[in-house]
N, C-alpha and C positions, 0 to 999 in steps of 0.2 A: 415474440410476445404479441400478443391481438391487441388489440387498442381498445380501448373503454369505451363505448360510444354513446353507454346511457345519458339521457341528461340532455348530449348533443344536438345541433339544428343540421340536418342534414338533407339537402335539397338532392332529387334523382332526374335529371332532363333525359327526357325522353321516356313514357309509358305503356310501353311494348310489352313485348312478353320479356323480354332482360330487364327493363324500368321494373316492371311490375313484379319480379322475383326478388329485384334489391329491398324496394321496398318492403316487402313480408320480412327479408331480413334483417333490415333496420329495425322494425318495429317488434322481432323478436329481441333484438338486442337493445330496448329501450331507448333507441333514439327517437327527437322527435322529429317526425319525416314530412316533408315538403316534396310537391312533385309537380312537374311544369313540361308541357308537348306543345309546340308550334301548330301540332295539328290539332284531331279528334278523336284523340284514342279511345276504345271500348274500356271504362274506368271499373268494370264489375268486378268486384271481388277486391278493391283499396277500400272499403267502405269500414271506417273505423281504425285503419293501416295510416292512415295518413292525412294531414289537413286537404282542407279543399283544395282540387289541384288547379292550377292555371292553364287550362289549354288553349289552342284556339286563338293563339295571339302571339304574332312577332318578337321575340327578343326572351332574352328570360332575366330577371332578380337573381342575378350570386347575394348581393350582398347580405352581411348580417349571418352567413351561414358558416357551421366550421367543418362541412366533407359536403362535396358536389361531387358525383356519381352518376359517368356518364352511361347511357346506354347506346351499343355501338355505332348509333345512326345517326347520334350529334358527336361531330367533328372538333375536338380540340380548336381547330382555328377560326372558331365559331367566336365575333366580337366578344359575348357576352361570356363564353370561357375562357377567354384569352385574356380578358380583365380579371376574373379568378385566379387566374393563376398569378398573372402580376400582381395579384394584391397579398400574395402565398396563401392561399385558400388551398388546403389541399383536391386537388381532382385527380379522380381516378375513376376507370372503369368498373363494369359489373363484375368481368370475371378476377381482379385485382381483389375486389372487396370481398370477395366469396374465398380468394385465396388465404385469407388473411384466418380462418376458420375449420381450413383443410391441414389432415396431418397425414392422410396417406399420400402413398406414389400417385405422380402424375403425368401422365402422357402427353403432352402435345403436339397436336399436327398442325401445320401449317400448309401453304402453297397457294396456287391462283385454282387450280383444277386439279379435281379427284379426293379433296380433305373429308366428304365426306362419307365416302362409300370406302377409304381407306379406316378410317374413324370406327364406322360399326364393323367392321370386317375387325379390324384388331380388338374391340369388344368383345366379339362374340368369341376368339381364340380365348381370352379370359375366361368368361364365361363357359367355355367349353373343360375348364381346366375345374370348373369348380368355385373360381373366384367369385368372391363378389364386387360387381364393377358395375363405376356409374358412366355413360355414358349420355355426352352432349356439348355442352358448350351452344359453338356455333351450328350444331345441327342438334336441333330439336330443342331439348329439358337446357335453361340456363343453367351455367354453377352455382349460381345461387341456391338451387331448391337442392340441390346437393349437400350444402352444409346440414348436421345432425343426422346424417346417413352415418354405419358403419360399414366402411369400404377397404377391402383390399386393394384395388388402386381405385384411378378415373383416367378412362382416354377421353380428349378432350378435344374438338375442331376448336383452331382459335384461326379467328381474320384478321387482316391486318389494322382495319377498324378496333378488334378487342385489342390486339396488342400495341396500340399505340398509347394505350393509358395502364401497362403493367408497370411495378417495381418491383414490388415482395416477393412476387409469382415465382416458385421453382419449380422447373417441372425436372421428375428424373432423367425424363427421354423425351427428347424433342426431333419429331419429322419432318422434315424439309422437303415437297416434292415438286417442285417447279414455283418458275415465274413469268408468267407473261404478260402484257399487255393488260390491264383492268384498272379501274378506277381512277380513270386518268379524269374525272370528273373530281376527284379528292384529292389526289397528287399532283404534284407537279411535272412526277416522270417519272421512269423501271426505276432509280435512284432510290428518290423519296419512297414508293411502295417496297422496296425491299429493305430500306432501312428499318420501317415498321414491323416484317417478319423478323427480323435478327432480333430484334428485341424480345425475341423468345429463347433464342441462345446467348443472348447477352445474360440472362440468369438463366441456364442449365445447369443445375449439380455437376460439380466438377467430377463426382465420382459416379455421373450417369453417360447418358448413351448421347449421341446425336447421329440420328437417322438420315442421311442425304443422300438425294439424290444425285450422283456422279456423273450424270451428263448434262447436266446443267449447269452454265455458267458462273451461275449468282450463288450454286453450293460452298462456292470458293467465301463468299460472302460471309455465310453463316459460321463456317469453320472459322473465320478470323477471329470470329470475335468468342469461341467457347471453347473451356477448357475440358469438356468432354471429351472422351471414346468417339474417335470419328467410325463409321459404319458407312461404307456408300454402297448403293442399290445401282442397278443398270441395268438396259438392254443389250447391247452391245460390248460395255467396256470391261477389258479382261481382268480378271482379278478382284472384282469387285465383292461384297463381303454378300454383298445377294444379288443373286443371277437367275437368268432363265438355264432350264437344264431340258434333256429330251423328258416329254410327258409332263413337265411343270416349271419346278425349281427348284435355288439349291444357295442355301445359304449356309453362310459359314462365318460362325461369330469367334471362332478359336481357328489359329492357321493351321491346317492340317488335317481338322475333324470336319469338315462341308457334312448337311443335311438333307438328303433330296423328299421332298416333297412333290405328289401328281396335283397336275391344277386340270381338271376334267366340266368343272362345275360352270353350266350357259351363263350363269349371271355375273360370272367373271371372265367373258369371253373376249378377247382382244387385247390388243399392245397394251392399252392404259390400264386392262385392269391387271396386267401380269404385272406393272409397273407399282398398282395400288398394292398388290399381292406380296408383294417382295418385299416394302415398308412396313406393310404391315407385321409379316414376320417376323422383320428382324428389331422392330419395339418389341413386340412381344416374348419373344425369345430374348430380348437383352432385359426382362426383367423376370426370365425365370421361368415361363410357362412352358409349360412339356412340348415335345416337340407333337407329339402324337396329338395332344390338344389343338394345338396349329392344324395340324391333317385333316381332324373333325370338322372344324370351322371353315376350313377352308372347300371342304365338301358339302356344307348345311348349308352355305350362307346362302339367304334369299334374293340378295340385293336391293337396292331401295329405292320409295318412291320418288317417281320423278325423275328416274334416272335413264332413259331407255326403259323405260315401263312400255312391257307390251299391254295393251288396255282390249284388244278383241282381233280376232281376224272376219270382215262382215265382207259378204261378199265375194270374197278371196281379195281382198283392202285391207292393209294390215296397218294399223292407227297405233301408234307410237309415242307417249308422252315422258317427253324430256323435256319440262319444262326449268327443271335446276339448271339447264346449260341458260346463264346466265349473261355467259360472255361470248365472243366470236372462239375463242380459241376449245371453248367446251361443244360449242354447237360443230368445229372443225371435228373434234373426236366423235358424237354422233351420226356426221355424215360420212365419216371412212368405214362405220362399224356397220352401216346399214347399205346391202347390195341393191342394185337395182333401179326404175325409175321412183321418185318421191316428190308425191306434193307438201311444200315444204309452208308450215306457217310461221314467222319469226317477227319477232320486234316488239316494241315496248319502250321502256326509257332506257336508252343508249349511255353508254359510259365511256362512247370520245375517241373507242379504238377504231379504226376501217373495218370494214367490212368486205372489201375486194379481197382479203385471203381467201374468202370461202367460195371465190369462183371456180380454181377448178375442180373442185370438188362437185357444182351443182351444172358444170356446164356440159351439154349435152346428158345429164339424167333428172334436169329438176321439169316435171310435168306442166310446175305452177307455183309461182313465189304467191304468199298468200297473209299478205302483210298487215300488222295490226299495229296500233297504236301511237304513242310518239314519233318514233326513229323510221315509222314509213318509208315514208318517203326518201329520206336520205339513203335507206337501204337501197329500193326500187332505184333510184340512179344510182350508186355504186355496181349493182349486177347488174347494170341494161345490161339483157340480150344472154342470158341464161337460160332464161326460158319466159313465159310469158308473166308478166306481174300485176295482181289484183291487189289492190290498198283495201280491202275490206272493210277497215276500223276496229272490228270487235271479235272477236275468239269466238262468239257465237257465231256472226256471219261466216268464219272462216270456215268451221266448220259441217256450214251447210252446204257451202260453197263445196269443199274437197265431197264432201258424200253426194252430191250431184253430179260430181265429175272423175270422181276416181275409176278405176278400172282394176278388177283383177290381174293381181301380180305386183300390184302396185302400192307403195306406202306411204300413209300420210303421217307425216313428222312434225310434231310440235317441240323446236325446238329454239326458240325466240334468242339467245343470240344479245337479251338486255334484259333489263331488270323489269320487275312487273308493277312498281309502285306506281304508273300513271292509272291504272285502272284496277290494280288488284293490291292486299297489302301485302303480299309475300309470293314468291315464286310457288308455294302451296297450293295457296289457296286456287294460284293460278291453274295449278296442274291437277285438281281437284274438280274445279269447274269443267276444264276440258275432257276426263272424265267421265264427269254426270253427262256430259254433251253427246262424247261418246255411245255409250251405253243406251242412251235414250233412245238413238239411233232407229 
């Protein structure tokens, strides 16, 4: 049953692009909507949606409201929602609220790395089928703007930020593709962050799928808690329901009938994406998509921004923007995928994991550590003696800096390794600037 909201006082912290899709939705549903950011969000297009909002100022006003609706970047154990909730104010997330207005199938993916080139890759198998499928979440379109779509399903990236304010949410089929090290800036440890992805299979349809990954430890995790169709995916491990095969892969959702699929296609080149490749098959195929649609997609697909985006070869310098690798363990799969020497730009605002994994990966091929922003410095002494390390400050500098010194044969990798909010609002926009910088060239 959807809940009534007209009438209601419903406050949305935080005015993002998730803030800002709840609210359209509230004020379709006639509530009357309240919306409050610590910072300074771009408010264009609330204008009429909602009262004056409160930005720009320390703490936020629960009180007097009857739904607080977070958006994934304010944290549950935020004072100021932590007293909502004691006081049983209902709180919940965007993509909760948006659930609450969804009658088709739902996909969700989850993990620390690859949700969302896994995400549009099992999209585009829908769509390759004919479906009509909304695609987003936590990459790109929130679910909000998704409500009043008619949808044969929605795949859906969910973080563990969105899922730590679901209840209602069912998804048919939930993915599970790793866990590592992240946001130890919001958690207290692998623990606590992986209790937040279970809470995706803690409501899985009992009569849907759950997608895991089999060589990861914490799969053991998700499984406990859902009464779905376990499916596990692998590299290595025998018997798994999806596997690498000679030429691709080979999945098998019924024991006896396997399906081989060729994976041929550069923008799913490497271990992680045959890893993305296999998840995403076997969602899609566990809700019915032809196999041969699978085939299509899996041969079409373009790959996406920011992701190992080649951006030009100048010079014979070949400029690389991976800016989505967010973390150490994303920017690790960027430097095993890329041969050769690389001058490397990384950093930003840090999320508290080391950085010493990524040495031997840069040691003896990194040109030039070419560091920017927050976590500099902390970076530059974790890797003394990698290679040589310039603290540049700014994305711009870095970038003058490598097209000064690069050399044919050689690549420059934007792949920062931390999040981009000290200086940009989103890993986009980040990857977008580097880019125009690029190109400029």
């Amino acid at each position: 049953m959807t809940p009534a909201l007209e009438g209601k006082n419903a406050l949305v912290l935080g005015l993002g692009r998730s803030g800002k899709a709840a609210v359209r939705l509230l004020a379709r549903e006639r509530a009357r909507v309240f919306g409050a950011d610590e910072g300074r969000p771009d408010l264009a297009g609330l204008e009429g949606l909602a009262a004056p909002a409160r930005v720009g100022e320390a703490g936020f006003a629960t009180e007097g409201h009857d739904l607080v609706v977070l958006s994934p970047g304010v944290p549950r154990a935020h004072p100021d929602v932590a007293r909502a909730v004691a006081q049983g104010t209902p709180v919940v997330g965007e993509v909760e609220l948006a659930s609450w207005f969804l009658d088709a199938p739902i996909v969700g993916i989850t993990g620390t790395n690859g949700k969302s080139t896994t995400t549009a890759l099992c999209g585009e198998m829908f769509r390759a089928a004919g479906r009509k499928v909304f695609v987003g979440g936590n990459l790109g379109t929130p679910l909000c703007d998704a409500v009043g779509g008619r949808w044969d399903a929605l795949v859906v990236e969910l973080s563990s930020f969105q899922l730590e304010s679901v209840d209602r949410l069912r998804c048919r089929v939930g993915a599970f593709l790793n866990l590592t090290p992240d946001h130890l800036d919001r958690y207290a440890g692998a623990a606590d962050y992986a209790a937040a992805k279970a809470r995706l299979f803690e409501r899985l349809e009992a009569s849907g799928a759950a997608v895991l990954n089999g060589e990861d430890p914490w799969s053991e995790r998700m499984a406990a808690v859902t009464k779905a169709r376990r499916l596990d995916f692998a590299l290595e491990l025998p018997g798994a329901a999806g596997r690498p095969a000679e030429g691709g892969l080979e999945l098998e959702l019924e024991a006896g009938r396997p399906e081989r699929y060729r994976l041929r296609n550069p923008a799913l080149r490497g271990a992680h994406n045959l890893a993305n490749a296999l998840a995403a098959g076997l969602a899609a195929r566990a809700l019915d998509v032809p196999p041969d649609a699978v085939q299509r997609a899996l041969d079409g697909f373009a790959g996406l921004p920011h992701r190992l985006e080649r951006i030009r070869v100048r010079d014979g310098v070949e400029w690389i923007n991976d800016s989505k690798a967010t973390n150490v363990d994303s920017t690790a799969v960027a430097l095993r995928a890329i041969p050769g020497p690389i001058w490397w730009i990384a950093g930003g605002r840090g999320k508290g994991a080391p950085y010493a994994p990524l040495r031997p990966l840069l040691d003896g091929r990194a040109k030039g550590l070419l560091l920017v922003g927050e976590d500099a410095e902390r970076i530059g002494r974790e890797l003394a003696g990698v290679g040589p390390v310039a603290p540049v400050g700014t994305l711009e500098a870095a970038v003058r800096e490598a097209a000064s010194r690069a050399r044919s044969g050689e690549t420059v990798l934007l792949s920062p390794a931390c999040a981009s909010y000290d200086q940009f609002q989103n890993y986009a926009e980040r990857g977008d600037r580097f880019r125009q910088l690029v190109t400029e060239l």
